[in-house]
C-alpha positions in Angstrom: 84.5 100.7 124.8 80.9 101.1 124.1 80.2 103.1 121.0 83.7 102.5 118.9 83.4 100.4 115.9 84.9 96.4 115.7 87.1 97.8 113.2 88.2 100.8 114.8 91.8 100.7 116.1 91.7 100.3 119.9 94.7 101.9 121.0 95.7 104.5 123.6 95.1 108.1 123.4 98.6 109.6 123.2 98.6 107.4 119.6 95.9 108.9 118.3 97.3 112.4 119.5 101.2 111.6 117.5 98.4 110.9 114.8 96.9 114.0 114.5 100.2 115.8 115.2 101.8 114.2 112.4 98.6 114.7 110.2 98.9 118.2 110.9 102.9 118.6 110.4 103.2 116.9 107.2 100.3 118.7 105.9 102.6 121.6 106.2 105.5 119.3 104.3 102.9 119.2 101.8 102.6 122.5 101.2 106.0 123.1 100.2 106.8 119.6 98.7 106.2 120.1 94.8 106.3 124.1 95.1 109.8 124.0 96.5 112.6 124.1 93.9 110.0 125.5 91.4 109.7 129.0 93.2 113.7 128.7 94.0 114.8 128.6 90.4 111.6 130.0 88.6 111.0 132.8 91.5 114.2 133.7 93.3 116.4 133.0 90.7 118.7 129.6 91.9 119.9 127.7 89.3 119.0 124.0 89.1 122.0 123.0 90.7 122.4 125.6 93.3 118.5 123.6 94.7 120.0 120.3 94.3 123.1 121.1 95.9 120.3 122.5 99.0 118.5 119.0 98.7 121.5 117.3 99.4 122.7 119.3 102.2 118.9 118.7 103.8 119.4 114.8 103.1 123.4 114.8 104.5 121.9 117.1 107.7 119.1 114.8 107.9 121.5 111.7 108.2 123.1 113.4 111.3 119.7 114.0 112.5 118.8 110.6 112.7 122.0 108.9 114.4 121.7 111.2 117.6 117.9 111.3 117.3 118.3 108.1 118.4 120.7 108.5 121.0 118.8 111.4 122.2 115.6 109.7 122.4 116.9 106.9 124.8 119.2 108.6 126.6 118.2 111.6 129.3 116.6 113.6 126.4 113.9 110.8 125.9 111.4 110.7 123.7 109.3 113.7 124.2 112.5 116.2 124.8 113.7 114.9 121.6 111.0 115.2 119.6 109.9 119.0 120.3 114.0 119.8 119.8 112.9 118.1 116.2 110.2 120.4 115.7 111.5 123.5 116.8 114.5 122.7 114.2 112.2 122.2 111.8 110.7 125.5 112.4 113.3 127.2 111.9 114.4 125.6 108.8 110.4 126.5 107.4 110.3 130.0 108.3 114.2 130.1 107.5 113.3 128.8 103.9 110.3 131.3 103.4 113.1 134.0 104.4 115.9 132.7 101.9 116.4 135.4 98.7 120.3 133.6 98.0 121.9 130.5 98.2 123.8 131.2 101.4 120.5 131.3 103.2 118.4 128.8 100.9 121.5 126.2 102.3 121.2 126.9 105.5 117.5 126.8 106.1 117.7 123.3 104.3 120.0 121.5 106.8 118.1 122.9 109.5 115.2 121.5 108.0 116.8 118.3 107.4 118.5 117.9 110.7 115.0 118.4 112.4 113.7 116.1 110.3 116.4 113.4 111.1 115.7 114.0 114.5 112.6 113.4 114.2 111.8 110.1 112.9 113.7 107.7 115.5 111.9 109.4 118.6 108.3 109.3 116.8 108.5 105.5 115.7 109.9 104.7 119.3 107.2 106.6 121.2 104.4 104.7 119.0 106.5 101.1 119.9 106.4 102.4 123.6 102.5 103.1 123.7 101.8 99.5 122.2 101.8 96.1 122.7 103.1 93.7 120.1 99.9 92.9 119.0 99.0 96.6 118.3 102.2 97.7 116.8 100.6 96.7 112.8 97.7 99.0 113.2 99.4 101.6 114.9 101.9 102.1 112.9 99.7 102.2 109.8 97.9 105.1 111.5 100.5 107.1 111.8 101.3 106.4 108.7 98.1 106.9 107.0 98.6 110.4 109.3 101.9 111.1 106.7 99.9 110.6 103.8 96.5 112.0 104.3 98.6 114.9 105.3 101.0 115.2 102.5 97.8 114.9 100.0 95.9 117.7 101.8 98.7 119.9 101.8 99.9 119.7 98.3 96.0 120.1 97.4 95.9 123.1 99.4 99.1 124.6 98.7 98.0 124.5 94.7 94.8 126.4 96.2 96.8 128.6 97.5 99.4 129.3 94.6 96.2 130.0 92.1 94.9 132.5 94.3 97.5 134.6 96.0 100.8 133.4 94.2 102.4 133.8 97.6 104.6 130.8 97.6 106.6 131.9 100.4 103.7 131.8 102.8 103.7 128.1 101.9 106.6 128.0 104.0 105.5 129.9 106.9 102.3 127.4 106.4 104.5 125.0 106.9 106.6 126.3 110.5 103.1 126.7 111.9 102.1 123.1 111.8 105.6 122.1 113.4 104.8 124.7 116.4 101.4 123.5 116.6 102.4 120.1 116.9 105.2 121.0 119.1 102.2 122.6 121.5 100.5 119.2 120.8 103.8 117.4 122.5 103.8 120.3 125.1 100.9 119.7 126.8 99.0 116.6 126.3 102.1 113.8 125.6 104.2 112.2 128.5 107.4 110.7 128.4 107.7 107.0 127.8 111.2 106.4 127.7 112.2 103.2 129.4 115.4 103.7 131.7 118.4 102.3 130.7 119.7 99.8 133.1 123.5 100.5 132.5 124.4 104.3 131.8 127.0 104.8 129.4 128.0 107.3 126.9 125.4 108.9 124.4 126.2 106.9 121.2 126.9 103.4 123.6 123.6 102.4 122.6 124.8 102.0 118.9 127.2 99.4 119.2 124.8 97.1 120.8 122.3 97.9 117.6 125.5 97.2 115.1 126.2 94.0 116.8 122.7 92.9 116.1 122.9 90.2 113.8 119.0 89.9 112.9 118.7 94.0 112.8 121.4 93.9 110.3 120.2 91.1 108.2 117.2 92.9 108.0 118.3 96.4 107.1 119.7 95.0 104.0 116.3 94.1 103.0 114.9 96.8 104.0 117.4 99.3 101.9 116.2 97.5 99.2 112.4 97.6 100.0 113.1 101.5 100.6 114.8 101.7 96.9 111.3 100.4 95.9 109.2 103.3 97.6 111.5 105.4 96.0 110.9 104.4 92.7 107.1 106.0 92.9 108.8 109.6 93.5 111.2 109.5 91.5 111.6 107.0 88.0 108.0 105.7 88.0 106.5 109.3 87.0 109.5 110.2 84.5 109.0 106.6 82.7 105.5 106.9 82.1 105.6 110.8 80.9 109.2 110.2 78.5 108.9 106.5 77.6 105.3 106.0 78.0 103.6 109.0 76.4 100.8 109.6 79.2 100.3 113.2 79.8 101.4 114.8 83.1 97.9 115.9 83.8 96.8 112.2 83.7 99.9 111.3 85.6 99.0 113.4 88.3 95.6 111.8 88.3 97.5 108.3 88.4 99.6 109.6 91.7 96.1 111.0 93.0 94.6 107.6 92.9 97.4 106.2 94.2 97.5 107.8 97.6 93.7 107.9 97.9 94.6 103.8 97.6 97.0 103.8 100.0 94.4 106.1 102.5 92.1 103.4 102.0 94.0 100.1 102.6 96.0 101.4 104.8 94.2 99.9 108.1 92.2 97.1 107.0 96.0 95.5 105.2 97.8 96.4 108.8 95.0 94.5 110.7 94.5 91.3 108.1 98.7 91.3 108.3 98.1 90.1 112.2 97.5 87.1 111.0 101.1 86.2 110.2 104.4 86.4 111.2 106.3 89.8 110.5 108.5 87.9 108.2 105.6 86.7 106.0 104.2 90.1 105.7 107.2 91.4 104.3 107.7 88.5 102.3 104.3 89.1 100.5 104.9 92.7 100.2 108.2 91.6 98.4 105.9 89.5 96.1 103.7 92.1 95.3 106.4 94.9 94.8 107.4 92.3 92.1 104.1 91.8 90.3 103.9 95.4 90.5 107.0 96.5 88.7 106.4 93.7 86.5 103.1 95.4 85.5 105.3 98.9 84.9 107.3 96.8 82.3 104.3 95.4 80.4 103.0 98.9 80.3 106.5 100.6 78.4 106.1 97.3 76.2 102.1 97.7 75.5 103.1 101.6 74.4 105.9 100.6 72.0 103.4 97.9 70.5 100.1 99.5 71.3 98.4 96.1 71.8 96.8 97.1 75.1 95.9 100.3 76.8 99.2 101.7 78.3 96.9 104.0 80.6 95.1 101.7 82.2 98.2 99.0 82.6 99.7 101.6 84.3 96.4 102.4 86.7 96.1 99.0 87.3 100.3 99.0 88.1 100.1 101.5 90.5 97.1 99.9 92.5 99.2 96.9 93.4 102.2 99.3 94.1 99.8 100.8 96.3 98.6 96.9 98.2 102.8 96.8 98.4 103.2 99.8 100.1 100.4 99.5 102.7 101.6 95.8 103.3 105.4 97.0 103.3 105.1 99.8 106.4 103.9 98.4 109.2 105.2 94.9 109.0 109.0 96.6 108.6 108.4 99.2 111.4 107.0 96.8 114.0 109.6 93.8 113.4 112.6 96.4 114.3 110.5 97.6 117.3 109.7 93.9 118.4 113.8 93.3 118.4 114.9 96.4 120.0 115.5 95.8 124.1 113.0 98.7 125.7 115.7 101.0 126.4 117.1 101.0 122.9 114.0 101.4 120.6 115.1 105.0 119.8 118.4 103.7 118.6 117.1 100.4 117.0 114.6 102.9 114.5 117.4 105.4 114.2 118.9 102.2 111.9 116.0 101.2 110.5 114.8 105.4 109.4 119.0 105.2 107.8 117.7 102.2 105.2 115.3 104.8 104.2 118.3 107.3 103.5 120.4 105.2 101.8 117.1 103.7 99.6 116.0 107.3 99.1 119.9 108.0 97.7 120.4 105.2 95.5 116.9 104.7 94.2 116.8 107.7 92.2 120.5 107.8 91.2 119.9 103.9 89.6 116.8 105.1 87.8 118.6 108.4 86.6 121.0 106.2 85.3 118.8 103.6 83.8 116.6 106.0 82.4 119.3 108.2 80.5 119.7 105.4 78.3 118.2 104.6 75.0 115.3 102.0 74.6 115.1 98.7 74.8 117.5 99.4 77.5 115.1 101.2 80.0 112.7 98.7 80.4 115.7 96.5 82.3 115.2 99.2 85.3 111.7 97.5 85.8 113.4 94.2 85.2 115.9 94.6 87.8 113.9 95.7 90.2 111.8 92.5 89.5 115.0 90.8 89.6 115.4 91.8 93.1 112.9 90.5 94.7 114.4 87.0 94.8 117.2 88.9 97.1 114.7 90.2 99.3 113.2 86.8 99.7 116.9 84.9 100.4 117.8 87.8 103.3 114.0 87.1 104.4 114.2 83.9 104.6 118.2 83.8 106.3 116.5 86.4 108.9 113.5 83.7 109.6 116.3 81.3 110.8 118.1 83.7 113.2 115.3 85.6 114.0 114.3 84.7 118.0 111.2 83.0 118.2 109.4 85.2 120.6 110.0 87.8 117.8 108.5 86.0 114.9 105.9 84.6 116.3 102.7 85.1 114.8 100.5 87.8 116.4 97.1 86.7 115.7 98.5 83.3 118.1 98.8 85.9 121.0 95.7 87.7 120.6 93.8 85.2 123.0 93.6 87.9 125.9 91.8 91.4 125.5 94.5 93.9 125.5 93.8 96.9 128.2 94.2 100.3 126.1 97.5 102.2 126.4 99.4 99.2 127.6 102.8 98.1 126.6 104.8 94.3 126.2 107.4 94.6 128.5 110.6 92.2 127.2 
């Protein structure tokens, strides 16, 4: 390992491969992200609810997508098999999108894109768990995540590049189905399976009732829907709240968002390797803490505006740099705790559940703070409260999960770091 960095992740090569794939795939996501529903209404001529009622259709497809993406992934499919079906979906739903000129086709092309995208995320978290040890799982996970959001803020940069020069906003969407087959030629050729044989063959969906019956995975999937509602609230209320109740501009907005993900790029990997330190459970539980202070900070921003006693812009800068520590902290600490409790052969499945928190987050995170926020003031502000509120939940199901979690699992992995760890290895349970 002469010539790598201390600080440098050391983890096998097929990791740093999904990396790049993913890098380059959700560039492409990028792309069409923001630009989507604004050339379907603006440009083709959908009304508002003619998109959303697409949107759904991609999120009910993507539900689908997940529960037999992670049947699929354990099962004779495996991982790799499962993945490219993902991407090929996907492809089709991109190219399918950059096609659409009605609703009819528009609807279609969004549950092919969500059903490849539900397939997708059980097989790509299991692949990672696979490819690790224990030990490992923090940093590698954060990669791949820093993969997602380096390449969602390259390609929404790019796709506004290409918008003010060509105004082709359907070749953002054939953008788009050429990262999928690119990763999907990435998978092809240089990543081998690593599915773990199941010792008892069963039906596709057997795997599931072993996951249900999990008493730890589903004491933590109740905090994790509620950790997921959080992410959600940067998408979806935080930017509405500071543009309608607020009073910052949108340009300065989208400098606020810029900053953020540049944040998160940054912290990413040094968070997931100081988190090594301590137990999952404690990692969570101080992302818990800091999602508080965070949204805390989002409440004394509203109030500063309606009193003007301090600057609301930088409250809110300031806000969303501790949202960002939350989020960084939040990732790899949830994503390697469900892979520590899943049995070899049932990882697929076991992420399946934990990839359906973010569903169900993603669903009633924005329908709460379209509630909240349609009512009159003082009365928004108690969205921020709430969420503050919360966090004393989170800590109780944390803290109930500590007592039932097995030991082996909640150990702390900087305890087991005593031997050098041969790249590309895996913990074998």
């Amino acid at each position: 390992m002469m010539g790598i960095p201390s600080w440098w992740p050391k983890l096998s090569w097929q990791v740093w491969l999904i990396f790049i794939g993913r890098l380059l795939s959700q560039t492409g996501t990028g792309f069409t992200l923001f630009y989507a529903s604004l050339f379907f209404v603006n440009q083709v001529g959908l009304t508002a609810t003619q998109v959303g009622l697409g949107l759904g259709i991609m999120a009910f497809a993507g539900v689908f997508g997940r529960i037999f993406g992670g049947s699929m992934a354990d099962g004779a499919w495996g991982r790799k098999a499962t993945l490219m079906v993902s991407l090929a979906i996907s492809t089709l739903g991109s190219f399918g999108l950059a096609l659409s000129h009605n609703f009819w086709a528009f609807a279609l092309a969004n549950g092919a894109a969500g059903l490849g995208q539900g397939l997708y995320w059980p097989p790509a978290e299991a692949i990672v768990a696979d490819l690790t040890t224990r030990e490992q799982r923090n940093e590698a996970y954060a990669l791949n995540r820093l993969g997602d959001n380096l390449g969602h803020s390259i390609g929404v940069a790019m796709a506004s590049a290409v918008v003010a020069l060509t105004g082709a906003y359907r070749l953002l969407f054939v953008i788009d189905g050429i990262t999928f087959l690119i990763f999907l030629a990435v998978l092809w050729f240089f990543i081998q399976e690593t599915r773990v044989a199941s010792p008892v063959a069963g039906p596709m969906l057997a795997g599931w009732k072993t996951a249900l019956t999990d008493r730890s995975l589903l004491v933590f999937g109740l905090s994790n829907i509620l950790f997921t509602t959080y992410v959600a609230q940067l998408s979806s209320s935080m930017p509405l709240y500071f543009r309608n109740f607020v009073g910052i501009p949108e340009v300065q907005i989208g400098a606020l968002f810029a900053l953020h993900g540049a944040l998160i790029g940054l912290l990413q990997m040094p968070v997931a390797r100081w988190l090594n330190r301590f137990t999952r459970i404690q990692g969570l539980q101080g992302s818990a803490l800091i999602w508080g202070i965070g949204f805390a900070l989002v409440l004394l921003t509203g109030l500063s505006a309606e009193l003007g006693s301090l600057p609301a812009l930088a409250l809110a800068t300031v806000a969303l740099m501790v949202l960002s520590l939350a989020l960084v902290s939040y990732n790899p600490s949830a994503s390697a705790l469900v892979a520590d409790l899943a049995p070899d052969h049932l990882r697929g499945v076991y992420l399946s559940i934990n990839s359906l928190c973010w569903a169900v987050g993603f669903a009633a995170g924005p329908m709460i703070g379209g509630v909240v926020l349609d009512l009159p003031q003082p009365w928004v502000g108690g969205l921020w409260v709430l969420w503050v509120a919360t966090v004393a939940v989170v800590w109780g199901i944390l803290s109930w999960l500590n007592q039932i979690l097995p030991c082996k699992v909640n150990a702390a992995a900087s305890q087991q770091q005593k031997e050098p760890v041969p790249l590309g290895s895996a913990e074998r349970k």
